[in-house]
C-alpha positions in Angstrom: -58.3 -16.8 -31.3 -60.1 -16.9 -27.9 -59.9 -15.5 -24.7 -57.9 -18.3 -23.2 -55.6 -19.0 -26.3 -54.8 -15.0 -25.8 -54.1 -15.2 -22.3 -52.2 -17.9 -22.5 -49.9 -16.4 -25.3 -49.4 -13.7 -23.5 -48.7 -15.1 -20.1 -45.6 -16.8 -22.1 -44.3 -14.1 -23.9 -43.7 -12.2 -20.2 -42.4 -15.3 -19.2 -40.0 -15.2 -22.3 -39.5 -11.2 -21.7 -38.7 -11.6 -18.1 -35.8 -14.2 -18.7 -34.1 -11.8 -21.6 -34.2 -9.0 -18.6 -32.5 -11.9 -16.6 -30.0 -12.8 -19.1 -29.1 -9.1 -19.8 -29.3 -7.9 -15.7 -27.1 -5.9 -14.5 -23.0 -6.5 -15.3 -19.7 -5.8 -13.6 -18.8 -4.1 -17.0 -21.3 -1.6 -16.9 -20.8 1.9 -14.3 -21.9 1.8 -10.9 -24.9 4.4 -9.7 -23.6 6.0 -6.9 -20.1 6.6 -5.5 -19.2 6.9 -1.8 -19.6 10.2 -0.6 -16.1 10.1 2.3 -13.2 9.6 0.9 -9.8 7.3 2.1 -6.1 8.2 1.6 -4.4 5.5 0.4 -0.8 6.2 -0.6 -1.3 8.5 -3.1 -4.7 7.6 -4.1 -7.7 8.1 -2.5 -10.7 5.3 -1.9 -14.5 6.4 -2.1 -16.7 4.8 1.5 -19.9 5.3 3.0 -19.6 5.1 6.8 -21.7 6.0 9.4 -19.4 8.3 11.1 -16.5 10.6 10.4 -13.3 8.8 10.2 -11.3 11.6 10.7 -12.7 12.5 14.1 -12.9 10.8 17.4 -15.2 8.4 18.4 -14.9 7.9 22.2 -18.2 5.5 22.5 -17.7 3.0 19.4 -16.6 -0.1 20.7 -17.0 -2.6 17.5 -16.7 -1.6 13.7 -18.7 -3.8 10.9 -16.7 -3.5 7.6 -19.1 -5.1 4.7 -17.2 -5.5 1.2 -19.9 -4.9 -1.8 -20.0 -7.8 -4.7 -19.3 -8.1 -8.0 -21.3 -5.2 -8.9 -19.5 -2.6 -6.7 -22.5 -1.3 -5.2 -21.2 -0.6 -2.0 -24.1 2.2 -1.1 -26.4 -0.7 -1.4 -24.5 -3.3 1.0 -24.1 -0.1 3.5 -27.9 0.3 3.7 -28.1 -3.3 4.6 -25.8 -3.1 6.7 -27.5 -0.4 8.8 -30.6 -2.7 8.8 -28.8 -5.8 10.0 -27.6 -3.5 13.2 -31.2 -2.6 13.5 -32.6 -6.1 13.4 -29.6 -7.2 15.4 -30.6 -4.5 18.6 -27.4 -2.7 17.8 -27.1 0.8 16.8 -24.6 3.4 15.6 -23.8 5.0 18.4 -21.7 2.1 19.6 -21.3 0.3 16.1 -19.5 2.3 13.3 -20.9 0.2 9.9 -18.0 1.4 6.8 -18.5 0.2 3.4 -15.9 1.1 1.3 -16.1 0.7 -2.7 -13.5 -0.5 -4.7 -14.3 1.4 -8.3 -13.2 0.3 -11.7 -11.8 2.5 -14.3 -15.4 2.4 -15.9 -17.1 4.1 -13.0 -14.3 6.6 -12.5 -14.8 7.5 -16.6 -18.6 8.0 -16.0 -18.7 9.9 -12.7 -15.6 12.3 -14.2 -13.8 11.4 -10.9 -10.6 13.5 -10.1 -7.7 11.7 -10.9 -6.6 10.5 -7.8 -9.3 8.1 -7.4 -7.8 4.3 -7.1 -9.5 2.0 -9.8 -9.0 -1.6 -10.6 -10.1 -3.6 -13.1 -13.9 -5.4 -13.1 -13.1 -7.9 -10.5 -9.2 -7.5 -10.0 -9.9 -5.7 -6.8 -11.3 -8.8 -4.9 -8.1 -10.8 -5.8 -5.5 -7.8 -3.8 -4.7 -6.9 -7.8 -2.5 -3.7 -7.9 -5.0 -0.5 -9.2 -5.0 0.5 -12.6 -4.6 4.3 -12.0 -3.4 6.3 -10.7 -0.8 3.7 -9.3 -0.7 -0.1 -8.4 -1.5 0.1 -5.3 -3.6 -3.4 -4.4 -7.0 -3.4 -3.1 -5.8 -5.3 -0.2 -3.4 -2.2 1.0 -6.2 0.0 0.9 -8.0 -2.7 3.4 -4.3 -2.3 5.7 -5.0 1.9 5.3 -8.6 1.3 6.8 -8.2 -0.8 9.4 -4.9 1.4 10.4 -7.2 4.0 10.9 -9.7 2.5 13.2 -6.9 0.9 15.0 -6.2 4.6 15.9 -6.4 4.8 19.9 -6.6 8.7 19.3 -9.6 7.9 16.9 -11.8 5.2 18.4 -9.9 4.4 21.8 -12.8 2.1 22.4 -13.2 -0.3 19.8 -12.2 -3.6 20.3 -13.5 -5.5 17.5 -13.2 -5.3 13.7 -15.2 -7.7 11.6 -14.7 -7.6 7.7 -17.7 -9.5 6.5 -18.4 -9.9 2.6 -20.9 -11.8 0.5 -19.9 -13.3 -3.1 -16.9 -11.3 -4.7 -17.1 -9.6 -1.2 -16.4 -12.9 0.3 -13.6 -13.8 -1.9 -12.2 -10.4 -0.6 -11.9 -11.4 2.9 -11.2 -14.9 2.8 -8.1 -13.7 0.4 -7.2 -11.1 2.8 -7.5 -13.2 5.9 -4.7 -15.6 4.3 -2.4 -13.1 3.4 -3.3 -9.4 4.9 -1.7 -7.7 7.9 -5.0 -7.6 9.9 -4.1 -7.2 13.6 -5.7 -7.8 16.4 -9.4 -7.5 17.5 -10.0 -8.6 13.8 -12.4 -10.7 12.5 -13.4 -12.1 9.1 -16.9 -13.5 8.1 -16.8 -15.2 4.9 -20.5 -15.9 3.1 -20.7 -17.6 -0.4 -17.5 -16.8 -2.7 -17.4 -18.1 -5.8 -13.6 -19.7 -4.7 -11.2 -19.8 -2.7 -7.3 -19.3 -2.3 -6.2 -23.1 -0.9 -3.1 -23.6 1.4 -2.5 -27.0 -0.7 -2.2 -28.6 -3.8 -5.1 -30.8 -3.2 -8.9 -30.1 -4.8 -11.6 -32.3 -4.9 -12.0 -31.8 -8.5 -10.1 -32.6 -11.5 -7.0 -30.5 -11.7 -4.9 -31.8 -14.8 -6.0 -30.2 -17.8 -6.1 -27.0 -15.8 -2.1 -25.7 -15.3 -3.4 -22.7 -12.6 -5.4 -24.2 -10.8 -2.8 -23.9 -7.8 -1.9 -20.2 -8.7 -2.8 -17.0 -7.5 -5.7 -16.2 -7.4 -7.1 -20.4 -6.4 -3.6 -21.0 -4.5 -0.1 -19.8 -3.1 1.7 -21.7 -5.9 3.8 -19.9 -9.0 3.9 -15.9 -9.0 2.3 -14.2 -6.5 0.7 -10.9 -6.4 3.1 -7.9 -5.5 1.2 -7.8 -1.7 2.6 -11.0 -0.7 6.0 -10.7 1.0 5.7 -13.9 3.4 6.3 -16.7 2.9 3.1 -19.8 1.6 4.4 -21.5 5.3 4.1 -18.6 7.2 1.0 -17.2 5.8 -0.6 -20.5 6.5 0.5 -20.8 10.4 -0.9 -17.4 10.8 -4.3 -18.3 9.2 -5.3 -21.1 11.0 -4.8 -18.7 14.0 -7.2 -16.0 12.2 -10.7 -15.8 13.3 -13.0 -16.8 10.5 -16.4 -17.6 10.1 -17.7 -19.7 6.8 -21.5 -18.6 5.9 -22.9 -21.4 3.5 -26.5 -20.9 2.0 -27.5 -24.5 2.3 -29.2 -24.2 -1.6 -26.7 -22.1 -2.9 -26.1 -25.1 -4.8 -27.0 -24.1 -8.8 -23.7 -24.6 -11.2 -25.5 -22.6 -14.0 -26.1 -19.7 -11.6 -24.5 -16.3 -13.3 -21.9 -15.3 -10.8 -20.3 -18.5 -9.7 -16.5 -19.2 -11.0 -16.7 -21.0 -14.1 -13.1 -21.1 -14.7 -11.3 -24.6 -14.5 -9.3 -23.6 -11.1 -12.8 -22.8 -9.9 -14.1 -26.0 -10.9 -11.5 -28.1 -9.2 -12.9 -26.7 -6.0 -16.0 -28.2 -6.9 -19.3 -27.5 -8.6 -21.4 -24.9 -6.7 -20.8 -22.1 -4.2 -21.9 -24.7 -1.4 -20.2 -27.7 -2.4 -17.0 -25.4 -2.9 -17.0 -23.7 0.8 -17.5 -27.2 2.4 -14.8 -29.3 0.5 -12.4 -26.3 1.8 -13.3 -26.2 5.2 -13.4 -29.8 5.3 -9.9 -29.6 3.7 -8.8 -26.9 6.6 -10.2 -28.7 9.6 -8.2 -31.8 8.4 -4.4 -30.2 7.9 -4.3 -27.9 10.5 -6.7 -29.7 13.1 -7.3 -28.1 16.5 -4.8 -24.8 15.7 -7.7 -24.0 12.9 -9.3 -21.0 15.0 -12.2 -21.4 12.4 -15.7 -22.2 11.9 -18.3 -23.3 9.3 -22.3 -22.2 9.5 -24.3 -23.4 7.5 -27.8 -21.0 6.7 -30.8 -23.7 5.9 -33.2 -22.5 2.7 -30.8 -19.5 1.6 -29.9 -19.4 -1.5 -26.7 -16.7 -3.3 -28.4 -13.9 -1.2 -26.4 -11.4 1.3 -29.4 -10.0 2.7 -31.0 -13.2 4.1 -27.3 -15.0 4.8 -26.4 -11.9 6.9 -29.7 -11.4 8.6 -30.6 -14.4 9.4 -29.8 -15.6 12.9 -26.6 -17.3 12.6 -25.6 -14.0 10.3 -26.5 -11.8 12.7 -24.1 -13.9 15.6 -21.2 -13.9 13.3 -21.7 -9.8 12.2 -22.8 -8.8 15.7 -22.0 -11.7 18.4 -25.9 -12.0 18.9 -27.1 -15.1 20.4 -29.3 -17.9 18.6 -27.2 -19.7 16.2 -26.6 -23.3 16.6 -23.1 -24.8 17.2 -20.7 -23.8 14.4 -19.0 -26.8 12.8 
């Protein structure tokens, strides 16, 4: 065998290597690394957070928190750190911005870390859809979002902050864009929403096939059928209040693969269309067409981004709908 042949073998085995490490990666079943080192009452469970400053204290010169909900993989310490780099490239700092990550833990991680027992875990991805906890009570994942935002609504706490933005990415965005239909919010809140796998629809309509698939209208796709125990309003009334909502739609303009790993492969996903991108814009489009000029809303697209939080939220558009910076183009 000669040099070449040799070379040329072995250049393809890597190649073969490196995909098996793809396919295996990293999965939602296995423990996170690192848990959040504050800690949140939440009825009677408590939820694990990084945050740049001490919750229980006040704050008398924050005047905007950035709340950034981790993915799939629960790695909140990782979207915290890019969070604080995002205030950094955005000319903001923590003096005036309070960055909170808070990490919604699965009864794996809580198992592995030998976490007391009054730490609130869900199941692998339950937390994104409001899901009550698993232990130690059902408390959803959405009231824990009501618990945080109660506390930095606290005048006695942060009697400067005016603004609240929940941003998430992926799972993350699923997160919000559920929340902002249904949670309490308040005001001063805002809600960016970058690449989720799906979406909870006000309507009946998809773009996509919907009649060998029964739930495709249900919770967590729709407001049809049974509802998860958070929801006490009404579809009606939950809609008016949405199109009110301030919301921003992050799109990576090639975040357009139907194969890719994360993405919603179910067939209520599916009826909402074929890729993260074509998914986000057939819902918006759907939005701006019901509710017209009530919809308090708006769709960015991010040109050459692909499913990645790091360059959606830092590029220029991502760094106006985290931080009100200038240089984005006219939202749709």
């Amino acid at each position: 065998m000669n040099d070449e042949l040799a070379g040329r073998m072995k250049c393809a085995l890597l190649g073969v290597l490196a995909l098996l490490l793809m396919a295996a990666g990293p999965s939602a079943k296995d423990p996170v690394k690192d848990i959040g080192p504050a800690r949140l009452p939440v009825s009677t469970g408590v939820l694990p957070y990084w945050s740049s400053a001490d919750l229980t204290q006040p704050h008398q010169a924050i005047t905007r928190a950035l709340v950034i909900f981790h993915g799939l993989f629960r790695n909140a310490g990782g979207y915290y750190a890019q969070a604080l780099e995002t205030l950094r490239l955005g000319h903001a700092t923590t003096d005036t911005t309070l960055v909170v990550a808070p990490q919604f833990l699965a009864e794996v991680d809580r198992t592995a870390h030998h976490l007391p027992a009054d730490t609130l875990a869900w199941g692998t991805n339950g937390w994104s859809d409001g899901e009550p906890a698993r232990a130690p009570a059902p408390i959803s994942s959405f009231q824990a979002i009501d618990t945080l935002l109660q506390t930095l609504q606290d005048k006695h706490l942060f009697p400067a902050l005016a603004t609240i933005v929940l941003a998430g990415h992926s799972a993350g965005g699923q997160m919000v864009q559920r929340y902002a239909v249904v949670g309490q919010g308040g005001p001063g809140v805002r809600y960016v929403v970058a690449n989720p796998s799906s979406y909870v629809w006000l309507t009946a309509d998809r773009p996509g096939p919907t009649a060998s698939c029964p739930g495709f209208n249900s919770w967590k796709y729709g407001l049809a059928g049974r509802l998860i125990p958070y929801i006490t309003q009404s579809p009606a009334t939950l809609e008016q209040r949405f199109a009110m909502r301030d919301v921003t739609y992050l799109l990576g303009t090639d975040d357009n693969d139907p194969a890719l790993p994360v993405l919603d492969k179910s067939c209520a996903a599916e009826a909402q269309g074929t890729d993260h991108l074509s998914r986000g814009r057939a819902y918006f489009a759907a939005l701006k067409a019901r509710e017209g000029a009530a919809l308090h809303q708006r769709l960015i697209e991010i040109q050459g981004v692909a499913h990645n939080e790091g360059r959606m939220f830092r590029s220029p558009c991502g760094l106006a709908a985290l931080l009100g910076t200038s240089g984005c183009p006219d939202a749709n």
